[in-house]
N, C-alpha and C positions, 0 to 999 in steps of 0.2 A: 504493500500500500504506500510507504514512504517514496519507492521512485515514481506509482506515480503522479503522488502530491509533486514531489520535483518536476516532473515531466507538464504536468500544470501549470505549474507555475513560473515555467520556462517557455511560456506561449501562452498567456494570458488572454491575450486578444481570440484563442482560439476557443475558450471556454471549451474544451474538450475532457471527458472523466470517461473511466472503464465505469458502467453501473453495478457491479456486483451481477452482472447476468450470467446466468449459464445455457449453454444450445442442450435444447433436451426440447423432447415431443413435446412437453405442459405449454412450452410457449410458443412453439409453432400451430400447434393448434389452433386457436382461436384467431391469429389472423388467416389461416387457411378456411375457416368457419366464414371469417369477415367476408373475405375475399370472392370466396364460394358462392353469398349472398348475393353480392356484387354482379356474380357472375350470372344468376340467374335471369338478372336486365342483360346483358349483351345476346343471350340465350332466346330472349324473345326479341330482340332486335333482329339477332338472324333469320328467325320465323319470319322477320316481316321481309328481310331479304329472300326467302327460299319460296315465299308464299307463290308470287307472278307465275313462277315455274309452272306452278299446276294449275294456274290461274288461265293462261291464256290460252291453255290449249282447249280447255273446257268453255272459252265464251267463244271462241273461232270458230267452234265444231261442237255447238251443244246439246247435249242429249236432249228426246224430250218431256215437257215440262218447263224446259229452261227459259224464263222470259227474256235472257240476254241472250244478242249475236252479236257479236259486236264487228266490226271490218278492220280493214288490216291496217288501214291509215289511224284507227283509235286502237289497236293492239301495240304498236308503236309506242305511242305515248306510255304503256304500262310497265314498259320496262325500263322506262327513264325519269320517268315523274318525279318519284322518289329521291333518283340517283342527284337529280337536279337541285330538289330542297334540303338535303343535307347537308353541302357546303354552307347555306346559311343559315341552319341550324346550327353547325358548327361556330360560327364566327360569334354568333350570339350567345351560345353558351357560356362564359365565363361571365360574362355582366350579366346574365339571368338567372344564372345558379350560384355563384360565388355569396349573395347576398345572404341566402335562405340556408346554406350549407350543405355539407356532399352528401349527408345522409338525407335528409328531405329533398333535395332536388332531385337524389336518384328515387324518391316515390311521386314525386308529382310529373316525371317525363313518361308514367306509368298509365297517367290519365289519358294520352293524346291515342296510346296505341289501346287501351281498352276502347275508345270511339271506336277508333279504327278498323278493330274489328267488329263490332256489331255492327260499324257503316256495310263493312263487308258482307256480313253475313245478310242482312235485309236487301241489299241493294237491289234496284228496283229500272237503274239505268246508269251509262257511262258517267254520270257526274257523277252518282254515289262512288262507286272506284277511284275516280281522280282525286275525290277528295279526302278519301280513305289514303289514299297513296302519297298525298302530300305531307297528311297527319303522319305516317310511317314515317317520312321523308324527315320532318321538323326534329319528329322528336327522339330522332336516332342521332341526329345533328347536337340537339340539345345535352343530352346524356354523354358527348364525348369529355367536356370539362370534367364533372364532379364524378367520373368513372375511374377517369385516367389519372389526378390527382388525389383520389381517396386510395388509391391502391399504396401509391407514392410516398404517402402520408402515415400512411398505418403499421407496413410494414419492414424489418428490419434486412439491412441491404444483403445478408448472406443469402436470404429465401426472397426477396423482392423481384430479381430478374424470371424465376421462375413463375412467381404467380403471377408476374404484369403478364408472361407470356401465354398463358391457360384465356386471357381474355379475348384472343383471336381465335383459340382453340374453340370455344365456348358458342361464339356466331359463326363460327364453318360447322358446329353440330346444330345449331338451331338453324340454318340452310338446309342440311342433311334429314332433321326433322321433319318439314314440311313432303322432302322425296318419300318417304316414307309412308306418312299421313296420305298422302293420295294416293297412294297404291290402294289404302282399305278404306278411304273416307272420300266423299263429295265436299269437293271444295269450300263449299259453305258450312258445310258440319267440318271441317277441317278449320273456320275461323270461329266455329265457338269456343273447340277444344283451344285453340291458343289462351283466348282469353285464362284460360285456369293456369298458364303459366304467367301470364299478367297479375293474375290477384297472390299467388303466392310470393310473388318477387315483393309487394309493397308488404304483403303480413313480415315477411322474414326481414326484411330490413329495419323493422319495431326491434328483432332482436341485438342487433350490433350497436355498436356505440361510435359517436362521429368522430370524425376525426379530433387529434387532440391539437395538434395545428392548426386548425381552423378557430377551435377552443379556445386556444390561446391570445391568436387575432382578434377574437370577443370581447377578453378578458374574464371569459369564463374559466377560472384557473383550475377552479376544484371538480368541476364538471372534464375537463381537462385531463384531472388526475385520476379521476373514475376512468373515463379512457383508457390511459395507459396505463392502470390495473388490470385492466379486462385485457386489454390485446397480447398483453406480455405474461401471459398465464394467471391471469386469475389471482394478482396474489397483492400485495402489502403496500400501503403508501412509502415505505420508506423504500422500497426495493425501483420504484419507479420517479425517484424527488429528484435524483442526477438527470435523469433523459429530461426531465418534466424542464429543469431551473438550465438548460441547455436550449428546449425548445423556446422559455419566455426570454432567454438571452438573444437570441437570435432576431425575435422581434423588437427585443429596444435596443440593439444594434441599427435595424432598418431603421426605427422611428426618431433615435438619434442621429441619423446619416438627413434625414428630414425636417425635425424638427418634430414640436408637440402639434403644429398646424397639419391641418386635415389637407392634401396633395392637391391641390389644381390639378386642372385637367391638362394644363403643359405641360405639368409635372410627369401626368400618367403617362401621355405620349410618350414623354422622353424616354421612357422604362423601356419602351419599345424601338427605341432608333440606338440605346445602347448595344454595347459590342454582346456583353450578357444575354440579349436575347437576339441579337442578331445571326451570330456563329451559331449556335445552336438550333436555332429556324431552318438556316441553309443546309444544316447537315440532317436535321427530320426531315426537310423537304425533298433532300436529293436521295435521299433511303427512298422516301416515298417513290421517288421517279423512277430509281433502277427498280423498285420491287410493282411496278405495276407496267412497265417495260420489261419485262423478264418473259412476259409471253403466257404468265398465269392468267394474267387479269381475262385477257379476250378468250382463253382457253376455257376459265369459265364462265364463260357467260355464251361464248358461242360451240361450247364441246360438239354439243349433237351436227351441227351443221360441219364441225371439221374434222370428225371420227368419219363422217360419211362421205367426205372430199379424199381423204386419204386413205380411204378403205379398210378399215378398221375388222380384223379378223373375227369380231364380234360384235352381238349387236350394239348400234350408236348408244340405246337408253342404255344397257347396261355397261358399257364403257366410259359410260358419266357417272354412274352407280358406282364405278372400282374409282373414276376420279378421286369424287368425294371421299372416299373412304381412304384414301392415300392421302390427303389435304388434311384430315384428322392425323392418323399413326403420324405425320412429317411434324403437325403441331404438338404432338405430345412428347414427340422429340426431342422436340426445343425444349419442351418445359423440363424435361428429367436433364437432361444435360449443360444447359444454362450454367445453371451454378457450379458445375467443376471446369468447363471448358470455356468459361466466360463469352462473351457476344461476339469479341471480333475473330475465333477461328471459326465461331458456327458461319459467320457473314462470310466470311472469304470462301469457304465449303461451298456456301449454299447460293452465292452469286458466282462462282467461276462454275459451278457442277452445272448450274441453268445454263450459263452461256455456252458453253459445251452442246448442252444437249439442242438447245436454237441452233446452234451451227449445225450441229448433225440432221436437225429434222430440213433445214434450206441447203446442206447438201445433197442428202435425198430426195430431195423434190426437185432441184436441178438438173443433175445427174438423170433418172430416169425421165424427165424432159426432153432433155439433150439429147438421149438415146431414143425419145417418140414412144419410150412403153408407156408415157401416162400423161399420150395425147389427147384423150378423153377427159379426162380433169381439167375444166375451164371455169372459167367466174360462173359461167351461166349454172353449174353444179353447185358453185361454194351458195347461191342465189338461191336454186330451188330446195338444194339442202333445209335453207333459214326457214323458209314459208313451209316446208313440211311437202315438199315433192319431190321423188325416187327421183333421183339421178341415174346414168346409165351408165353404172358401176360394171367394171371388167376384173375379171379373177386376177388377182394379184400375188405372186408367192410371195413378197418380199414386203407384203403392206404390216405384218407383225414389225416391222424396225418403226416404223416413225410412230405408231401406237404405243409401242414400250415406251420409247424417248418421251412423248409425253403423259407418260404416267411417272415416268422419272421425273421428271420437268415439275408436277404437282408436288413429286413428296419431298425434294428439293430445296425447292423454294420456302416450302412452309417449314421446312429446319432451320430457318433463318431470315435472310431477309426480308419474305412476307410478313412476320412478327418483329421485327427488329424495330420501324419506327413508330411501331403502339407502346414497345416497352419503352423506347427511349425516348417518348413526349413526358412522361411524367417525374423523369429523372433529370435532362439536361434543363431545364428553364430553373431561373432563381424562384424565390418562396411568392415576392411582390410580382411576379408576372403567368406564375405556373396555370393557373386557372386560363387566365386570358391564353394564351401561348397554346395550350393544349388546343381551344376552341380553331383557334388560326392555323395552325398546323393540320388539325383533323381534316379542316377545310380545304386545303392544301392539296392532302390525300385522294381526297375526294374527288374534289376538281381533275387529278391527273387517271383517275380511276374513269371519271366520263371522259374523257380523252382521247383513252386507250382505246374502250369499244366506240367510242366515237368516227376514230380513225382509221379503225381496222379494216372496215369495206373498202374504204378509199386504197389501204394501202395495198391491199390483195388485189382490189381491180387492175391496179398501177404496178406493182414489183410483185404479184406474184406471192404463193406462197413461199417459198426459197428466198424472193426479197425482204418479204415480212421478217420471218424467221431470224434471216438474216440480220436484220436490222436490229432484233430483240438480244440477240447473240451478242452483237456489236458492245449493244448498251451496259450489256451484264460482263462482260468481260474487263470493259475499260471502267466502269463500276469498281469492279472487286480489285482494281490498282489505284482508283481516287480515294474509296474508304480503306484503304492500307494505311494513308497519309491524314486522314481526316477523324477517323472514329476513335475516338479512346477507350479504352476498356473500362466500365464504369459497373462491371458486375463488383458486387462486395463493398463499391466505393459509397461512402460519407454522401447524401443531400451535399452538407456545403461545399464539400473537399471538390464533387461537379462543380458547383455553381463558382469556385473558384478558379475552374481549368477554366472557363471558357471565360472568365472576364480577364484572366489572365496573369492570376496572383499566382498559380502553381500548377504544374503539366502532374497531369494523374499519370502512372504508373501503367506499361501496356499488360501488369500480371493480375491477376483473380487476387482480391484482398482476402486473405486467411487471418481467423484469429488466430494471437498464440496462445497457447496455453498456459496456465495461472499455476501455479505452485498449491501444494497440497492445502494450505494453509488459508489460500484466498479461496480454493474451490469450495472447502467447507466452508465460508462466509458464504458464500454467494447461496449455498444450498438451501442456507437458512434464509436467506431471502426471498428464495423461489422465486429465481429470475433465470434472463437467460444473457449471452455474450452477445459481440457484434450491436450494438443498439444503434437507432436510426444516429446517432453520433459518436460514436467510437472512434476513436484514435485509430487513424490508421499511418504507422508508420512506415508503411510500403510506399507513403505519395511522400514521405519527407526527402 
């Protein structure tokens, strides 16, 4: 304990203390609990991503009874509406939710999509859908702040990178849920049952406790300290007083750097033209570009139409069926190995392995081109594919290579950098910008997400699949040499010890932060404490 009061007090400014915690299941637990909760909103979020799936083929071609038909020019719209309100649901999340706090804001973005679905299930005409689809749209946007910042906030950095990552895992199974659900359910009885994963998410989050961060910001102290009793296993105020009088240091650090005066709104601006939240922007945003450029994004969203272009040895729906299920196993990938192999070899993996595999699927399609064996595969195929018309497909021996490649291509990516810049919104922005930053960022995402199937048509009509591919290959490859240079490793790492790489006070460490271990002497103090190590502010002397 004497070194390290010394060690304290030889960096004062840094207000850094070991808490007396120990890693042991009692304290991971309950932010896995938290987390979990949390999770059950992205979970219905992806429901409302997976739902159009089954949606549109059922009003183009409806059974009867069905009072909808709807035509192809308003089918259109259904698969973008959404796509579109999100970005500004995104941007406006942080000034919407920031006020009311991460635990009630992740229940009231609960409200848009319980409409939403009974809009769905009543609908009576193409507005009801549109506006069903906008509500999805807002309030999927809405929920990115106080989703990605409560993760940020609650848990401690050895187990953080892993559970930020389960939160992209969680909306690729509730996409996956809805394929499911219409296999056995009519689409309408498929959006009441949503609903019951909407009301349980707002019951379960009555159980967890808000962020102690945000607590803090309040000046709600003791409400605060109940917090970090619960999150850190359940156990004693004196075991949680070090992280607690660390977290309220950190806020009258900010409010001193300020003043006791409430920010002008030049003030707030300027938050955002700093280097702090600058650098950090550019490198979520350019995550976001390579991981939605990687050739996933248009893969799924146009699977069946390109399993059916390039002949796929099985059939289209169920080769969208092993997709998804590959986009799962790659997500849970990440989450079990995050924390030993920290972010940036999963990134370099999982963005050179994609670009690899773009390069292989546009040399096979060039290649048998070149040679007129797959003279028949033209736009007017990748075209009838979309709208749901047999193309005039010719026996292929060799159509199992570019199938595999993209089922590689799925499980790939989501071992890294499809999840890379969800986890890394909630950790690179400072304390005064995180909420906002996340909102902007998310938006970011988004916007390059319609983009991608944006420009997909154009780019196949014009380059070709081989060019397309080509192009995505390109992107992933010169990718995984710019975040070589750019990403720091911030698995294990300190909130502040980030928010200090990137304004520039001190370069993080490119190694996984490990605790060390404590002497016999400290371990039985800490036990009687019933804490754990690593705390949202631990000493990390790896970034010294």
């Amino acid at each position: 304990m004497g070194r390290m009061a010394s060690a304290a007090k030889e960096n004062p400014s840094d207000q850094m203390y070991h808490y007396g915690y120990q890693k042991d299941f009692r304290t991971a637990l309950p932010q896995f609990l938290a987390v979990s909760v949390k999770n059950l909103l992205l979970l219905s979020y992806g429901m409302t991503l997976g739902f159009p799936t089954i949606l549109i083929p059922a009003v183009q071609s409806p059974k009867e009874g069905e009072i909808l038909h709807l035509q192809a020019s308003e089918i259109s719209w259904i698969s973008s509406i959404n796509l579109i309100v999100v970005p500004i649901g995104c941007a406006l999340s942080g000034v919407v939710t920031t006020p009311v706090g991460r635990r009630r804001a992740m229940q009231m973005v609960n409200v848009p999509f319980f409409i939403a679905w009974l809009m769905f299930h009543f609908s009576a005409n193409v507005g009801h859908l549109y506006g069903a689809l906008f509500l999805t749209g807002l309030a999927g946007g809405l929920l990115e702040a106080p989703v990605l910042t409560y993760v940020a906030e609650i848990t401690q950095p050895h187990i953080r990178g892993a559970l930020a990552a389960t939160s992209s895992m969680c909306i690729i199974i509730g996409v996956f849920t809805q394929f499911l659900f219409g296999l056995f359910m009519y689409w309408r009885t498929v959006a009441l049952v949503n609903i019951i994963f909407t009301v349980i998410a707002v019951l379960a989050l009555f159980f967890v406790p808000e962020s102690p961060h945000w607590l803090v910001s309040r000046k709600r102290i003791e409400d605060a300290r109940k917090s970090l009793q619960w999150l850190r296993g359940w156990t004693n105020p004196e075991a949680v007083a070090g992280e607690l009088k660390d977290i309220q240091a950190l806020f009258k650090r900010k409010k001193a750097e300020t003043g006791d005066q409430e920010e002008t709104l030049s003030e707030k601006i300027s938050l955002y033209l700093d280097r702090s939240f600058l650098v950090p922007f550019f490198l979520v945003s350019y995550t976001f570009f390579v991981g939605h450029f990687s050739g996933m994004t248009t893969l799924q969203t146009y699977a069946v139409s390109i399993f059916q272009m390039l002949e796929a040895p099985i059939d289209k729906y169920y080769a969208t069926l092993i997709l998804g299920i590959l986009q799962i196993f790659g997500s849970g990938v990440c989450v079990v190995l995050v924390h030993y192999t920290g972010k940036r070899p999963l990134t370099f993996f999982s963005t050179a392995a994609a670009g690899v595999c773009c390069v292989l699927v546009a040399g096979y399609d060039g290649y048998f081109k070149t040679h007129d064996v797959l003279n028949k595969t033209t736009w007017d195929n990748v075209h009838n594919a979309t709208i749901g018309v047999n193309s005039n497909n010719f026996d292929n021996p060799y159509s199992w290579i570019p199938t595999t490649l993209l089922m590689l291509l799925a499980l790939v990516t989501h071992t890294g950098i499809r999840l890379l810049p969800w986890i890394l919104i909630g950790e690179v922005f400072s304390a005064k910008t995180r909420s906002g930053a996340a909102g902007l960022s998310s938006a970011i995402g988004y916007v390059f997400g319609f983009l991608t199937n944006k420009m997909y048509i154009t780019m196949v009509d014009k380059l070709s699949i081989w060019g397309t591919y080509g192009s995505y290959g390109f992107i992933c490859l010169t990718g995984c040499i710019v975040l070589y240079f750019i990403l720091p490793e911030t698995e294990g790492k300190k909130l502040n010890d980030i928010e200090n790489h990137f304004t520039g006070v001190k370069h993080l460490t490119k190694g996984v932060y490990r605790s060390k271990k404590n002497n016999r002497t400290e371990i039985s103090r800490m036990r009687d404490l019933k804490g754990t190590t690593n705390p949202t502010f631990e000493r990390d002397n790896t970034d010294l």
